[in-house]
N, C-alpha and C positions, 0 to 999 in steps of 0.2 A: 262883596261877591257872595251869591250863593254858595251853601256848603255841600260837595258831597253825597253825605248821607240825606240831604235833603231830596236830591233827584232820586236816591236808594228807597225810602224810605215812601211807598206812597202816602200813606195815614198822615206823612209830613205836609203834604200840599193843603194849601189854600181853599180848593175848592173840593176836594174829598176828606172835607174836617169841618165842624159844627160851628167855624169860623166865618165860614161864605155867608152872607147873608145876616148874619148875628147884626140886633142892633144894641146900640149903647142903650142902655137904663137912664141915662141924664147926661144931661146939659154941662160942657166943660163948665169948671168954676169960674166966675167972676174974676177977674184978673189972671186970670191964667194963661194972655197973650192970644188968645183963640180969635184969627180974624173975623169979620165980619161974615157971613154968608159962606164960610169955611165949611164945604162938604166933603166927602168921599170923591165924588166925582172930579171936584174941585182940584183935591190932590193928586187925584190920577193922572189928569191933564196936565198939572205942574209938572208931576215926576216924568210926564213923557216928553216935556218939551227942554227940560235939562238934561235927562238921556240925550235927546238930539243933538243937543247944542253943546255939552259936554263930555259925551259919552259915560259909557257906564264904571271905567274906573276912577272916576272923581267924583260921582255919584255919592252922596252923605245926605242924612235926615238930616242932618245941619244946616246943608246948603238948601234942600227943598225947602226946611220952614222960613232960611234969609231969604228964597225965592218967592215964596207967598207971604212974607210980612207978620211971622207970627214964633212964638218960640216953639224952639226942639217937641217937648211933652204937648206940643198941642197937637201934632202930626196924630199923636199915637192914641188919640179918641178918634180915629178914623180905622187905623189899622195897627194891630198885636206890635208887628215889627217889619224891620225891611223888608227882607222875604218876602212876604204877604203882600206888602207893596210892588214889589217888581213880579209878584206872578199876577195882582190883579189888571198890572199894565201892560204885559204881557198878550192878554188876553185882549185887551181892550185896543190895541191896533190889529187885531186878526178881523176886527169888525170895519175893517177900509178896505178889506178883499171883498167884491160883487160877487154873490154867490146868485148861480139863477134859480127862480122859484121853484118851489116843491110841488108842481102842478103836472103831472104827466100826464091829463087829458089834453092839454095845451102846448103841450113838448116834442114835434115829431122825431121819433127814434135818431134819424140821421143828423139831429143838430149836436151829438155829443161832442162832434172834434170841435162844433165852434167854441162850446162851454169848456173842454175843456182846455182848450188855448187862452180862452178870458181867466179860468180859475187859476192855471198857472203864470199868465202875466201878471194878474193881480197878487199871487203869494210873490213873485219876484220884486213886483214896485215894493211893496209893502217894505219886505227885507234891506230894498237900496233903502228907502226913506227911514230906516229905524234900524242900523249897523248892529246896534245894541243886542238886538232882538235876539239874531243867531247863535249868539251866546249865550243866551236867557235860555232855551230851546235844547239845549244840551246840558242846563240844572232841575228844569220843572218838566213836569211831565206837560201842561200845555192844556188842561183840561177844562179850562174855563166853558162857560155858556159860545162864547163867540167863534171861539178854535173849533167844539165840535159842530158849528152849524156850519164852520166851512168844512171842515171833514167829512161831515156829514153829507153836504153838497157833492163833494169829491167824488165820492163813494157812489153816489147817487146815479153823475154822469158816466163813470165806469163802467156801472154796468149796462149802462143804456147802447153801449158800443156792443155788448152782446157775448162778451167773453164767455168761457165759462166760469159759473162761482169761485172756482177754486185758483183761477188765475187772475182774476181782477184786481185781488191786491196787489199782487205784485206789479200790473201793470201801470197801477196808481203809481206804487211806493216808485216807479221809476220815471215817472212827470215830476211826482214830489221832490222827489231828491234833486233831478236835475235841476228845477227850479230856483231849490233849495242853495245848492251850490252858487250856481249862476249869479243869483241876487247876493248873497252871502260875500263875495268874490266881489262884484262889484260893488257891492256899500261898503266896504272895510275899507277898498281903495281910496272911493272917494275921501271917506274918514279918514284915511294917511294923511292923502292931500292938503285936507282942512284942517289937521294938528299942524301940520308941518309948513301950513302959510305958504301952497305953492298951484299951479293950476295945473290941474292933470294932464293936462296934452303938452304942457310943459316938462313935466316931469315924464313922461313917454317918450320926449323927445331926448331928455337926455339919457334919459335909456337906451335908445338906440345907438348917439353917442359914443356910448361906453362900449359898447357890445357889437357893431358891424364890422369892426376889424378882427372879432376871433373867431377861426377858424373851424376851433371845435363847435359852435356851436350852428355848425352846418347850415341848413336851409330855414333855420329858426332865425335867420335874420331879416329870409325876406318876409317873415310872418310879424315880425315887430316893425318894419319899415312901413307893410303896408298899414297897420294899426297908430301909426305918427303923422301918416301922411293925407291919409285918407280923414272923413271928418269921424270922430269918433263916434259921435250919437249914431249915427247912422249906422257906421258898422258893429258896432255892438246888437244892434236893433236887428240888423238881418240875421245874423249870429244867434241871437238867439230863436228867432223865427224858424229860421232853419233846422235848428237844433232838434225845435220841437214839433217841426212837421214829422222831423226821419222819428221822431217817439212815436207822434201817431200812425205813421205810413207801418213800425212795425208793430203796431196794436192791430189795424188792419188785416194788415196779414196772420196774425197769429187767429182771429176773428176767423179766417177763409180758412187757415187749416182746420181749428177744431168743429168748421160745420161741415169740410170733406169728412 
């Protein structure tokens, strides 16, 4: 796991350090265990698809290099050390979020709610499909190439809704976060699910189970029945929808006050 003073420390990251881009001087040595057509890229992709299928506290450059067929020291002609490795992978799933184009002659003003319901579906898929992530997110600051062309994006759409400068961030920081949550919340669950070898509407169901004969936990029962009973894709799906109409319906409104 990241340390700490890493998230503290920006000069520590990855990509605001003379390390981003840096290329090797030469060629791993001859016997060195370095696979075949072993790139950077290469590794990325490995380390993202055993994050997935792992998660990230079993995560070792030991098992990445049994993953790609090569030894430990051969990983590290790609990258310094781990760190550097999970902020470049980091990065590199924020590039599965649809950002829509930088074109505002082709943009009419009022398509922001659709853009930004796509940018915050998209930060939430992302989030379910890579559990990991949101945890990475609270050690690296996240500043790769990919993160700020969606941030970027974000920012973009924001203002397109017409706030004033001085509140657009905050109106973002509150699609983002919810998002943020949302997805966060439901990828860690599915990841219970899948350590623990059980089907989630299964284990919802014995949720309920346990918990519709107590008392105290008053009309939160009939909120956990209807989530057992009901199909769950579905109702998550309008859940969040809903969620984030009432975000936009009050960006809306804050839009009508500040041009009264």
């Amino acid at each position: 796991m990241p340390t700490g003073p890493r998230a503290a420390k920006p000069q520590a990251s990855y990509w605001l350090s003379d390390r981003a881009g840096a290329k090797r001087r030469r060629e791993p040595e001859a016997g060195s265990g370095n696979g075949a057509g072993l790139d950077l890229d290469r590794v990325v992709r490995a380390t993202i698809r055993l994050l997935d299928a792992e998660g990230l506290a079993r995560f070792s450059m030991r098992r990445l290099a049994a993953a790609l067929g090569v030894t430990p020291m051969s990983v590290y002609w790609y990258v310094d050390n781990k760190d550097d490795l999970l902020e470049i992978a980091l990065d590199e799933i924020n590039g599965e979020i649809p950002v829509p184009p930088d074109d505002a002659t082709t943009t009419e003003p009022e398509d922001w709610r659709g853009q930004l319901r796509a940018l915050a579906t998209g930060y939430r898929t992302m989030l379910v499909a890579h559990p990991w992530a949101s945890r990475l997110m609270g050690e690296y600051l996240n500043a790769g190439p990919r993160a700020t062309a969606f941030a970027t994006a974000a920012y973009r759409v924001i203002r397109r809704a017409g706030l004033p400068e001085d509140r657009a961030p905050g109106a973002l920081a509150a699609v983002h976060q919810f998002a943020y949550g949302f997805g966060t919340v439901e990828g860690r669950w599915a990841e219970r699910c899948r350590t623990a070898g059980t089907d989630e509407d299964e284990l919802l169901r014995e949720v309920f189970d346990a918990t519709r004969d107590k008392p105290e936990l008053g009309g939160l029962t009939g909120l956990i029945a209807r989530h057992t009973t009901g199909r769950r894709d579905e109702l998550r799906e309008r859940d969040f929808a809903f969620a984030l109409d009432v975000l936009i319906a009050g960006i809306d409104a804050l839009r009508d006050s500040a041009d009264g």
